[in-house]
PLY file of the C-alpha trace (Angstrom):
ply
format ascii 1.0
element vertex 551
property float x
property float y
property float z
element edge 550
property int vertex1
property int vertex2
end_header
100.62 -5.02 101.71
98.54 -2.51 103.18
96.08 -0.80 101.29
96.47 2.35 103.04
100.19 2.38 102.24
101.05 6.51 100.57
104.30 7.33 99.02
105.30 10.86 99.23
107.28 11.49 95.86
109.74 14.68 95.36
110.39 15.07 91.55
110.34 18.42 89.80
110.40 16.90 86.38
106.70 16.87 84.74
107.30 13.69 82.84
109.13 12.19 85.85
106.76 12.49 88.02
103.99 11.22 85.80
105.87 7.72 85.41
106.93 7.16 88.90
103.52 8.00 90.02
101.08 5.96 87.54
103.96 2.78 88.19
103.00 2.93 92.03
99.11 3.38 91.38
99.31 0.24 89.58
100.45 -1.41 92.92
97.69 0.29 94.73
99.56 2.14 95.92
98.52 6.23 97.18
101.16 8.94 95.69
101.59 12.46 97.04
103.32 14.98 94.28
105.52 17.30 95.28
108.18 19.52 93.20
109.79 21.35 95.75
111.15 21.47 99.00
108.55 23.58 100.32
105.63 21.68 99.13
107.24 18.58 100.81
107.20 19.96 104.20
103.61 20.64 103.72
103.31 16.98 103.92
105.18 16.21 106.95
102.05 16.18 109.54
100.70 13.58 106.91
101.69 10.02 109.18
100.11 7.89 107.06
103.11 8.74 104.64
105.36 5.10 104.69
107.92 6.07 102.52
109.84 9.12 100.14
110.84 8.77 97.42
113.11 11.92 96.68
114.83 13.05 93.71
118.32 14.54 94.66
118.32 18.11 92.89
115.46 20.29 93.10
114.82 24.05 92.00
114.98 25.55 95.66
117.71 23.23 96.59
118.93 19.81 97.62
116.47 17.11 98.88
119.87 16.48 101.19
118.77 19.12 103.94
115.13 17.18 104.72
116.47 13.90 105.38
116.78 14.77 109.11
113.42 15.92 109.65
112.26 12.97 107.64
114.07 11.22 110.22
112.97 12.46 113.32
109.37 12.94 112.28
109.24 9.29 110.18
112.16 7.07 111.98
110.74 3.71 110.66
109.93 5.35 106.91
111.98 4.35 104.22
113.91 7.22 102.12
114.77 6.38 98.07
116.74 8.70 96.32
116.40 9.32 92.30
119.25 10.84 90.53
120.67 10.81 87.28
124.14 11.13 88.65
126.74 8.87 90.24
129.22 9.98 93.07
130.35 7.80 94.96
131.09 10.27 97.89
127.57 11.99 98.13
126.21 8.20 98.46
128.08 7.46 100.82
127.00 10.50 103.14
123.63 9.77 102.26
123.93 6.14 103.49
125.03 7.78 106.62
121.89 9.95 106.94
119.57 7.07 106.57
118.92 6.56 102.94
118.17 2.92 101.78
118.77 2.95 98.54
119.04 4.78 94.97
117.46 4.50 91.76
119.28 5.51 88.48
117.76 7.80 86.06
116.25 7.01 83.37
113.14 5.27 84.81
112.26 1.89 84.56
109.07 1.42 85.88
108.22 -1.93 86.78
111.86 -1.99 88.61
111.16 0.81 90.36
107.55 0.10 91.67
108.99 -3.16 92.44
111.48 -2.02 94.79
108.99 0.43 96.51
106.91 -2.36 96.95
109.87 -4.44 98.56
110.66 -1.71 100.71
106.85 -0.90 101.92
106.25 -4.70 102.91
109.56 -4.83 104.56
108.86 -1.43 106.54
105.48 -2.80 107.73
107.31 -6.07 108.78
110.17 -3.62 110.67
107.29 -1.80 112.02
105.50 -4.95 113.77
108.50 -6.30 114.62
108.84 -2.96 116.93
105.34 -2.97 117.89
105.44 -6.37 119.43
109.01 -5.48 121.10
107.95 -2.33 122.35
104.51 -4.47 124.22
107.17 -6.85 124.98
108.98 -4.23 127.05
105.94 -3.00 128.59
104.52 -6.27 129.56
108.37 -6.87 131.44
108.01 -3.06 132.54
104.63 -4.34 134.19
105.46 -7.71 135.49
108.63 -6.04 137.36
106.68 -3.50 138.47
103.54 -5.84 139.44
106.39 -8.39 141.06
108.05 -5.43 143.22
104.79 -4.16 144.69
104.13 -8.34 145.47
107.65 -8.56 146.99
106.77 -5.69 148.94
103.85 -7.07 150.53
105.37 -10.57 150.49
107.98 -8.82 152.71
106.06 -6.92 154.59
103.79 -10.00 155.82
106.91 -11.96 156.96
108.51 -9.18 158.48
105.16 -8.10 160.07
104.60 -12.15 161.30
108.00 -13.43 161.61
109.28 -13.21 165.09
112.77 -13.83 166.17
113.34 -16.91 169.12
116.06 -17.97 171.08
116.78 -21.40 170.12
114.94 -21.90 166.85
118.05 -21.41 164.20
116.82 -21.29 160.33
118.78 -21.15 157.10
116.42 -20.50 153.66
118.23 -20.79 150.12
115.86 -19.22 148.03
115.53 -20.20 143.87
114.36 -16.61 143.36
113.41 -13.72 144.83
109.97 -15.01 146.54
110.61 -18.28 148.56
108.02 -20.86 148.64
109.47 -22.11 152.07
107.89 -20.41 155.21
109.21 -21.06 158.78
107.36 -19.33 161.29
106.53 -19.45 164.88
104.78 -17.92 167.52
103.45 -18.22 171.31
100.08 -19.09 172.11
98.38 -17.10 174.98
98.85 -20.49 177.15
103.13 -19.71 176.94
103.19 -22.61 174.50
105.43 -21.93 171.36
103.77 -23.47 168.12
105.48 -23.30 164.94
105.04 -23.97 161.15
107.11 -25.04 158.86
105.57 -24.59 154.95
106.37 -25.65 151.33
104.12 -24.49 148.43
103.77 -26.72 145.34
106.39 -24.80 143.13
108.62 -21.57 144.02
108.86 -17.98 143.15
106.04 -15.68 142.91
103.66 -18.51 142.34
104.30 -20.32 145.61
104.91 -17.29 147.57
101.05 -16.18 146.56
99.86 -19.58 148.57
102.23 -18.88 151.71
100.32 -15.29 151.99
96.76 -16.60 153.46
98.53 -19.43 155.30
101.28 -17.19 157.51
98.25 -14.93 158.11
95.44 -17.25 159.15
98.74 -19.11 161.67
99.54 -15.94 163.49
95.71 -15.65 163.62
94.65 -19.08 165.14
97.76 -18.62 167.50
96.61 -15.57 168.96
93.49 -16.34 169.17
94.74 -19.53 171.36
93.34 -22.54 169.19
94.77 -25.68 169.80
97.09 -27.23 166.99
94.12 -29.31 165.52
92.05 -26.46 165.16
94.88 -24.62 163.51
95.34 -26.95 160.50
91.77 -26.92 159.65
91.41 -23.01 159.92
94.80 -23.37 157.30
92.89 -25.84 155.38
89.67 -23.39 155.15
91.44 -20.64 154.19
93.53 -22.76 151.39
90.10 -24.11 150.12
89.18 -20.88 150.13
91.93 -18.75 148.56
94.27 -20.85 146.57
93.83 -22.54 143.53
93.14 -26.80 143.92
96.05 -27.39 141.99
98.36 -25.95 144.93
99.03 -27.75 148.09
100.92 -26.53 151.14
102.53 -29.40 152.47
103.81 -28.42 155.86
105.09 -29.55 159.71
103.66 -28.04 162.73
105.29 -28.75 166.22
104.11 -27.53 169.74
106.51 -27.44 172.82
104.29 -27.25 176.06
106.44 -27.19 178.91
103.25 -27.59 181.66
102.73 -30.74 179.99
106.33 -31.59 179.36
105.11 -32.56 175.59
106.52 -31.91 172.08
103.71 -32.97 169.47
104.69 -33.17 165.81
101.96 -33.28 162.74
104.13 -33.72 159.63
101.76 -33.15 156.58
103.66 -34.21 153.09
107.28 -33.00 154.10
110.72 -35.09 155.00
110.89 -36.74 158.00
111.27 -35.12 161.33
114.69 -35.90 162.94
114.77 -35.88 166.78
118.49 -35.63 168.78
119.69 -36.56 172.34
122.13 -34.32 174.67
124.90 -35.97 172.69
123.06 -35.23 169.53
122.52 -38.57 168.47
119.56 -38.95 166.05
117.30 -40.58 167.87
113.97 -40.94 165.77
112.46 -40.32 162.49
109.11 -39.16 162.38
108.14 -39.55 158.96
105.01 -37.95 157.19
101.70 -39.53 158.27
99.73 -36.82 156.52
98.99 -35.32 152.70
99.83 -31.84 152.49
97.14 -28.97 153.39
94.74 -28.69 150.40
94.82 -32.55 148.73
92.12 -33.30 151.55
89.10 -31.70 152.00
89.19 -29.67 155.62
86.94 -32.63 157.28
88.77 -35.22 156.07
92.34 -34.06 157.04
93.17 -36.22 160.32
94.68 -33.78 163.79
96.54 -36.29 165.50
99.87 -35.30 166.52
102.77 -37.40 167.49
103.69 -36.99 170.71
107.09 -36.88 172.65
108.31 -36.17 176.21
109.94 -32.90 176.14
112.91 -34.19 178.01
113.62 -36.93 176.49
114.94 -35.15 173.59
117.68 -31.99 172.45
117.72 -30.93 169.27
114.85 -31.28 166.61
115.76 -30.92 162.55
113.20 -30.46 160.03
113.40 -29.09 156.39
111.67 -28.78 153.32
112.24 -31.64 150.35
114.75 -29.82 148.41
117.36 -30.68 151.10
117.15 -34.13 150.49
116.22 -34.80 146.64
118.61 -35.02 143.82
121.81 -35.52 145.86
124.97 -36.62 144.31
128.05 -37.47 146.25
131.41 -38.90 144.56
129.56 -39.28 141.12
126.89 -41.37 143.14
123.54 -40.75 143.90
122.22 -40.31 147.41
119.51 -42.51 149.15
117.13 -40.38 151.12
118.69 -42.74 153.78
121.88 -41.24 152.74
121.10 -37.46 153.10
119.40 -38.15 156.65
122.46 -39.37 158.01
124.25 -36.57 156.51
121.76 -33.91 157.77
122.45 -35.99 161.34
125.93 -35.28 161.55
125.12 -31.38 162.55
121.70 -31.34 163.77
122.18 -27.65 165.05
124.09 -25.72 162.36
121.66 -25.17 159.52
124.09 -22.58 157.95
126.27 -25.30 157.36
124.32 -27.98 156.56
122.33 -26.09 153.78
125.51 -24.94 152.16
126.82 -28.42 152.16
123.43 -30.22 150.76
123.40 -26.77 147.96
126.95 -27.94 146.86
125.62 -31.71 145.88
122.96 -30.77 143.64
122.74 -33.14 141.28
122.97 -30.76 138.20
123.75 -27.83 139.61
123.56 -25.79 135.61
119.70 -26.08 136.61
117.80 -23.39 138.88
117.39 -25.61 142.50
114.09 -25.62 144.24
113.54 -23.36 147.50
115.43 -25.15 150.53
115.21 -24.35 153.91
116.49 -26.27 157.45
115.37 -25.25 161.13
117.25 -26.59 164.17
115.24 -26.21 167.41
117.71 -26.21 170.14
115.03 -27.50 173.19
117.58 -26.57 176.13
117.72 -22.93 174.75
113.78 -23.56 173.95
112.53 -24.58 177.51
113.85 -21.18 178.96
113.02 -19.04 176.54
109.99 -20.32 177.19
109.78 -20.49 180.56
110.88 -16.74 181.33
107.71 -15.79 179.93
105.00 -16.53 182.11
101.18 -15.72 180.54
99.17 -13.46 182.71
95.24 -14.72 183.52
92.27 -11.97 183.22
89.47 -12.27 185.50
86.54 -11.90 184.02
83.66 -10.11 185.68
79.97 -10.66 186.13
77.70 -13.29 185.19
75.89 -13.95 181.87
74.14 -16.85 180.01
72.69 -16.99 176.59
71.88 -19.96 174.07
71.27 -20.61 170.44
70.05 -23.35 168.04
71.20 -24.77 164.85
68.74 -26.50 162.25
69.64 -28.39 159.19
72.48 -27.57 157.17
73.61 -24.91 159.85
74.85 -27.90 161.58
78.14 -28.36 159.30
78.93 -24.74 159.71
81.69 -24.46 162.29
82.32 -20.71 162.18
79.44 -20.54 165.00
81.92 -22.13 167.48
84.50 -20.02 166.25
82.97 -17.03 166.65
81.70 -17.79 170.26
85.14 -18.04 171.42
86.35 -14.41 169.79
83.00 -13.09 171.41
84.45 -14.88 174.82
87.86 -13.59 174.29
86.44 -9.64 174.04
84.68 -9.87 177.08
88.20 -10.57 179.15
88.68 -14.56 179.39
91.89 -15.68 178.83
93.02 -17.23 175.42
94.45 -20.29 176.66
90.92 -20.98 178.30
88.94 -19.81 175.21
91.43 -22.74 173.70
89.71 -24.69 175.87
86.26 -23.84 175.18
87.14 -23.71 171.24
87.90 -28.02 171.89
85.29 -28.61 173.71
82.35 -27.06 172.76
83.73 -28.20 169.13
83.56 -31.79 169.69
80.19 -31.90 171.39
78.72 -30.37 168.59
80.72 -32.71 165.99
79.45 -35.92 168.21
75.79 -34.95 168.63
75.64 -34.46 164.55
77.43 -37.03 163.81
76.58 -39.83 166.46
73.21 -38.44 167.89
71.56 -37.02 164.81
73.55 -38.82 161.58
73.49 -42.00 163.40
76.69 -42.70 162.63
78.62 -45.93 164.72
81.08 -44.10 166.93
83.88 -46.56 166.30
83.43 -46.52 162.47
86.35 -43.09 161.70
89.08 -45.51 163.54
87.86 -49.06 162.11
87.16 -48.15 158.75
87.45 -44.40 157.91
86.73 -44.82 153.95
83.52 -46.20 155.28
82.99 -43.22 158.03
83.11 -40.80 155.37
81.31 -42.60 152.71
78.68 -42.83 155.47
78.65 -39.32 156.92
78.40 -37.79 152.73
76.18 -40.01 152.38
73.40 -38.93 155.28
74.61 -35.35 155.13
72.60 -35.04 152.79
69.25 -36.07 154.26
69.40 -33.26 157.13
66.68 -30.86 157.36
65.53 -28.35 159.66
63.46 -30.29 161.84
67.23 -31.72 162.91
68.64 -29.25 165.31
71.49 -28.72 167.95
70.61 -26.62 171.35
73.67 -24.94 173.09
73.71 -22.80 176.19
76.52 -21.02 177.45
76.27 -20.06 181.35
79.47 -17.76 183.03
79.14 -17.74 186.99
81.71 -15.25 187.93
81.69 -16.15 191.62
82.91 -19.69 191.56
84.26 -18.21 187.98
83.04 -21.28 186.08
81.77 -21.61 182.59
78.99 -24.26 181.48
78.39 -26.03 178.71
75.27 -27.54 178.09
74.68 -29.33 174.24
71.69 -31.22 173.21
70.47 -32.84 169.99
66.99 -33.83 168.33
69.11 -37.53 167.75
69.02 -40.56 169.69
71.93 -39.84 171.62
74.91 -42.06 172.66
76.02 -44.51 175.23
78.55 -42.34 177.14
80.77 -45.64 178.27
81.23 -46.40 174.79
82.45 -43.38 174.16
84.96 -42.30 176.44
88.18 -44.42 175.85
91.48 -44.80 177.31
93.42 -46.03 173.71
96.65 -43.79 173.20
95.46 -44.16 169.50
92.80 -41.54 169.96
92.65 -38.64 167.65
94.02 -35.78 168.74
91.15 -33.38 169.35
88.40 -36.30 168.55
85.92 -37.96 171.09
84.40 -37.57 174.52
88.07 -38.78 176.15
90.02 -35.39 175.57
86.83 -33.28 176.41
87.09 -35.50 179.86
90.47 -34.41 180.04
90.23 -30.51 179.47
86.98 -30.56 181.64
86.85 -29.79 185.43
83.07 -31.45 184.93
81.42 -33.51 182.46
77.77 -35.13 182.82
75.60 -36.94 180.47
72.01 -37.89 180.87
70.80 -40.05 178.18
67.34 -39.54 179.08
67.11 -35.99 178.18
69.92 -36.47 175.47
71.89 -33.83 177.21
75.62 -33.18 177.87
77.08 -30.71 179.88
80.69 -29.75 180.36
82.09 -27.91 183.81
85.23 -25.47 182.92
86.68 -23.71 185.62
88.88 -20.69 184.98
0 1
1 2
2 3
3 4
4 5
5 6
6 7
7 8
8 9
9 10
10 11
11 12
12 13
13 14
14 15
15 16
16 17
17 18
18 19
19 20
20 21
21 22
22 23
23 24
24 25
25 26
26 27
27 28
28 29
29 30
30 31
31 32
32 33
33 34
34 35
35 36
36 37
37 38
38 39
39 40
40 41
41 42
42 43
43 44
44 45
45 46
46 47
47 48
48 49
49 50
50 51
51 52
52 53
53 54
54 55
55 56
56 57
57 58
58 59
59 60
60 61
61 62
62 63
63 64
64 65
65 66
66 67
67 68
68 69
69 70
70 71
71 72
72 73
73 74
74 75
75 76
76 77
77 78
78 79
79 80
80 81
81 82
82 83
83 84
84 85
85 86
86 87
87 88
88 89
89 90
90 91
91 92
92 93
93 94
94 95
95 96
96 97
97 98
98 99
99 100
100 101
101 102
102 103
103 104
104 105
105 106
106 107
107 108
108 109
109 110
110 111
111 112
112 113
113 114
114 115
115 116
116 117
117 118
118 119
119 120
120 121
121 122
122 123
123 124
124 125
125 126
126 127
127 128
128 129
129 130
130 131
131 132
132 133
133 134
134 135
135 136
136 137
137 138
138 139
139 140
140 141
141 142
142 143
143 144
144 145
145 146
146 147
147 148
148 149
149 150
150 151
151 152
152 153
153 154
154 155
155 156
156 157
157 158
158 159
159 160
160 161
161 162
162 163
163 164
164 165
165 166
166 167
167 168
168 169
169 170
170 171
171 172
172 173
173 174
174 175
175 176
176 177
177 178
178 179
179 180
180 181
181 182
182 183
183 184
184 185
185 186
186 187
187 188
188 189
189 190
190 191
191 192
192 193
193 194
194 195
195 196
196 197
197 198
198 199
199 200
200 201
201 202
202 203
203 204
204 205
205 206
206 207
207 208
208 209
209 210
210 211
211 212
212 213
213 214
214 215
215 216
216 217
217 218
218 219
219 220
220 221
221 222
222 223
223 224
224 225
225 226
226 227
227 228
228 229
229 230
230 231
231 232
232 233
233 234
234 235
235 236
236 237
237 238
238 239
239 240
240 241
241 242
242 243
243 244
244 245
245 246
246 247
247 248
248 249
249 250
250 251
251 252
252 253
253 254
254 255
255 256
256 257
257 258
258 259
259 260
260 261
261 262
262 263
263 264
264 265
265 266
266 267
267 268
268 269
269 270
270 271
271 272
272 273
273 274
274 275
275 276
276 277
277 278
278 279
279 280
280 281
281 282
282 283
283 284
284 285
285 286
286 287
287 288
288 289
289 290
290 291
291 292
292 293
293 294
294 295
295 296
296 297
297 298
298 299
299 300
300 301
301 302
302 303
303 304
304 305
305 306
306 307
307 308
308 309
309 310
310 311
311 312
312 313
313 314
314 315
315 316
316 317
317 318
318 319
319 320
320 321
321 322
322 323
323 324
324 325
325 326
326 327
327 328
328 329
329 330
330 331
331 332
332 333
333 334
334 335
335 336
336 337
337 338
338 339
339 340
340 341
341 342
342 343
343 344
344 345
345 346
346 347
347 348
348 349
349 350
350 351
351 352
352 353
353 354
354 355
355 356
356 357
357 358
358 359
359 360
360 361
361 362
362 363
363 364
364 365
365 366
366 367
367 368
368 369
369 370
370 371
371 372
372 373
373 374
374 375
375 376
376 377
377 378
378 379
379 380
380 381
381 382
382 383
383 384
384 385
385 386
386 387
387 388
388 389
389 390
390 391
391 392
392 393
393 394
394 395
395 396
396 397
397 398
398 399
399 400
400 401
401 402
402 403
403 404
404 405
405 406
406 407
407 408
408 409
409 410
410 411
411 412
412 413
413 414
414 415
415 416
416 417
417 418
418 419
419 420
420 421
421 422
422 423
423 424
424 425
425 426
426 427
427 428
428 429
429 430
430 431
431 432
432 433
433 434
434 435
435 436
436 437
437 438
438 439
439 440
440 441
441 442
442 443
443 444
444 445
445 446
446 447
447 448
448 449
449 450
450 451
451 452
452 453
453 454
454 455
455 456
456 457
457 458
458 459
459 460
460 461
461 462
462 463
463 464
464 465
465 466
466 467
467 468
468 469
469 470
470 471
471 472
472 473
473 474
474 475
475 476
476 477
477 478
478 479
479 480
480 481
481 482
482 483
483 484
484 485
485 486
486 487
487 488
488 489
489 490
490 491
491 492
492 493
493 494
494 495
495 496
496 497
497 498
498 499
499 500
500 501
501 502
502 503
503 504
504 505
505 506
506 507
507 508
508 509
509 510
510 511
511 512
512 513
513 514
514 515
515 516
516 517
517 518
518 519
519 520
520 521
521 522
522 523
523 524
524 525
525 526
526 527
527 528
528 529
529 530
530 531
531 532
532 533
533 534
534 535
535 536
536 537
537 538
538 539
539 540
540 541
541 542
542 543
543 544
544 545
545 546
546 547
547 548
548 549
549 550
């Protein structure tokens, strides 16, 4: 019991009051005398009062008439009444006003301090009891408050980088309010339409906080015209860099370039990919190659994309896991196998599809994960697509200017990034700053890596364990007497930009390192900056490269 506990007593009887009071003391507990109704109410601004004890008759009138302000002032105080009498009646209104009890005159001390003590401890028991529900309500008052403003900005970001396209069809059954699925898409500045779709390690609030950075940074690196590659490792920075390590984003990302007449597909930890002829017969499954966006660190995750002529196919179906886990179909349990072929049957009518998969949960008593299904329809796809033609700038005047990175500025890949945004504000079109973004990107990457690490340039595709091992390994032995030179040069006449990148290494042999092998990296070695080049010149005397881009 608490020490501080006070008992305001009522009693106009001397002798009374005398008993009751040195009873209570014994307890330790504090007693405030009072013999009248007026001196009572003195008391009432007293709240460290925990309980009255209140004889029933009184020379200025019934202790009756303060039981309501008791109440209202004192809600969670205990009221005793003392009384010599016994009616039945005027118990049972007092009962109604909030009275706990009685005690019988005459006195009987120990009983009595007994049952105040009873009544204290269980007051202070009543009393935490309300405490902790009343911070129980304001914690929920809090979180619903906290969770509105996040579904308001969790809105607002989808809303704000969600954009409606003609032939990509979507269904989402959510577990909760927040979704943890994200399907989103958007057009590069080069008319190609690249889009993502995400599934964050758990659902509700907590995966919808990792889909935030990653719908952002997407719409980003689309507008800013990065390839695909480049994408996922911008979405790998930022997770590195935002979420926590024990959340992962696995996720598929698909291009459709008609100029090329190419669909590639990068499938990073989700179901398989399932491709459809004209007739919509399945075709292929393109099954996960990849770990989902944050297992990995950001140099380690691999950018190759699978491939696919454009017309070779229809219809496209991909989904997050929950469409195809836990399925139970006349009291038997589905195969992945299984729920492919089922998904197969109606490759473009998600609606249907989702309900259908939904209505086989396993147990369906338990809250289901976040499920969502996107149909691309390619026919509807390849003119929506090709109705909206991208518009070249022209770029005027001519400007050079160079810069050199030493030592562990070498690994820092924000200097490329940065070029191109600097390229892209003085008028060049995104879909060539794409351009410059690859290139300039992997000459850097091979003169560290091959010309000043040393490292074999077959070693990533023969034994990548070993490549990294390797590249950790002498990473840490660079210094700032190692350094990368590159000069940018923009002749506006024949509207050409070079590239010119050289190393303090030992260089390369440049027939070694320009391949024809379909197996190539996406994104990786001298091959695809051959490709996206108009020009491309090495001269191993001077340990210099230089790339020709016309615009």
């Amino acid at each position: 019991m608490n020490k501080a506990s006070k008992v305001l007593l009522l009693e106009d009887n001397a002798s009374t009051r005398l008993i009751v009071s040195k009873a209570l003391q014994l307890k330790g507990i504090e007693v405030v005398l009072t013999s009248t109704l007026e001196e009572a109410r003195l008391f009432f601004d007293d709240n460290s009062i925990k309980l009255f004890l209140l004889d029933i008759h009184l020379p200025d009138g019934m202790s009756d008439e303060l039981i309501p302000q008791i109440r209202q002032r004192y809600p969670m105080a205990p009221i005793l009444m003392i009384t010599a009498e016994y009616d039945s009646a005027h118990m049972a209104r007092l009962f109604d006003a909030g009275v706990k009890d009685f005690i019988q005159k005459p006195i009987m001390p120990l009983l009595l301090s007994n049952k105040v003590q009873s009544f204290l401890d269980w007051s202070e028991v009543e009393q935490a009891l309300f405490r902790a529900n009343e911070n129980y309500l304001n914690v929920m008052q809090e979180k619903e408050q906290e969770e509105a403003l996040a579904f308001f900005v969790y809105d607002h970001i989808l809303q704000t980088h969600s954009h409606s396209i003609e032939g990509v069809n979507v269904t989402t059954l959510s577990s909760g309010r927040f979704c943890g699925d994200i399907l989103i898409s958007a057009k590069s500045p080069n008319g190609n339409l690249i889009i993502m779709l995400g599934d964050a390690t758990g659902h509700g609030m907590a995966a919808a906080i990792t889909i935030y950075p990653m719908v952002v940074t997407f719409n980003a690196m689309v507008k800013k015209g990065l390839s695909p590659g480049a994408i996922l490792r911008e979405l790998s920075e930022k997770h590195s860099q935002t979420v926590p390590s024990n959340r992962f984003f696995a996720c598929i990302l698909i291009e459709i370039c008609l100029s090329k007449n190419a669909i590639s597909i990068w499938n990073g930890g989700m179901p398989n990919v399932l491709t459809f002829d004209k007739n919509k017969q399945l075709i292929d499954k393109i099954p996960a190659k990849n770990m989902a966006i944050g297992i990995l660190p950001t140099n380690d995750i691999s950018t190759k994309f699978e491939t696919i002529p454009l017309d070779s196919i229809e219809y496209i179906s991909f989904f997050s896991d929950c469409l195809i886990e836990n399925k139970r179909y006349l009291e038997q349990m589905l195969s992945f196998d299984d729920v492919y072929s089922m998904i197969a049957e109606y490759p473009n009518d998600p609606d249907y599809t989702i309900t259908r998969m939904h209505a086989m949960e396993a147990n369906l008593t338990i809250s289901h994960d976040d499920m969502t299904l996107c149909s691309l329809n390619l026919g509807v796809l390849r003119k929506e697509l090709s109705d909206n033609p991208i518009e070249k700038q022209s770029p005027k005047g001519s400007f050079s200017f160079s810069f050199e990175l030493f030592g562990d500025s070498l690994l820092n890949d924000h200097f490329t990034l940065k070029l191109v945004e600097l390229l892209e504000s003085y008028g060049f079109s995104q879909s060539f700053c794409q351009r410059v973004f690859t290139v300039l990107t992997e000459l850097i990457v091979n003169s560290v890596d091959h010309g000043i690490l040393n490292i074999p340039s077959n070693l990533k595709k023969t034994d990548f364990i070993s490549y990294l091992d390797k590249r950790n390994a002498v990473i840490n032995t660079l210094n700032n007497n190692q350094r990368v030179s590159v000069s940018i040069g923009w002749e506006s006449l024949q509207k050409t930009l070079l590239l010119t990148v050289s190393d303090s290494g030992n260089g390369y042999h440049i027939d070694k390192e320009i391949t024809t092998s379909n197996d190539q990296t996406y994104g990786r070695g001298l091959d695809i900056i051959n490709t996206l080049c108009n020009g491309f010149t090495y001269d191993q005397n001077t340990n210099t490269t230089l790339a020709t881009l016309r615009y």
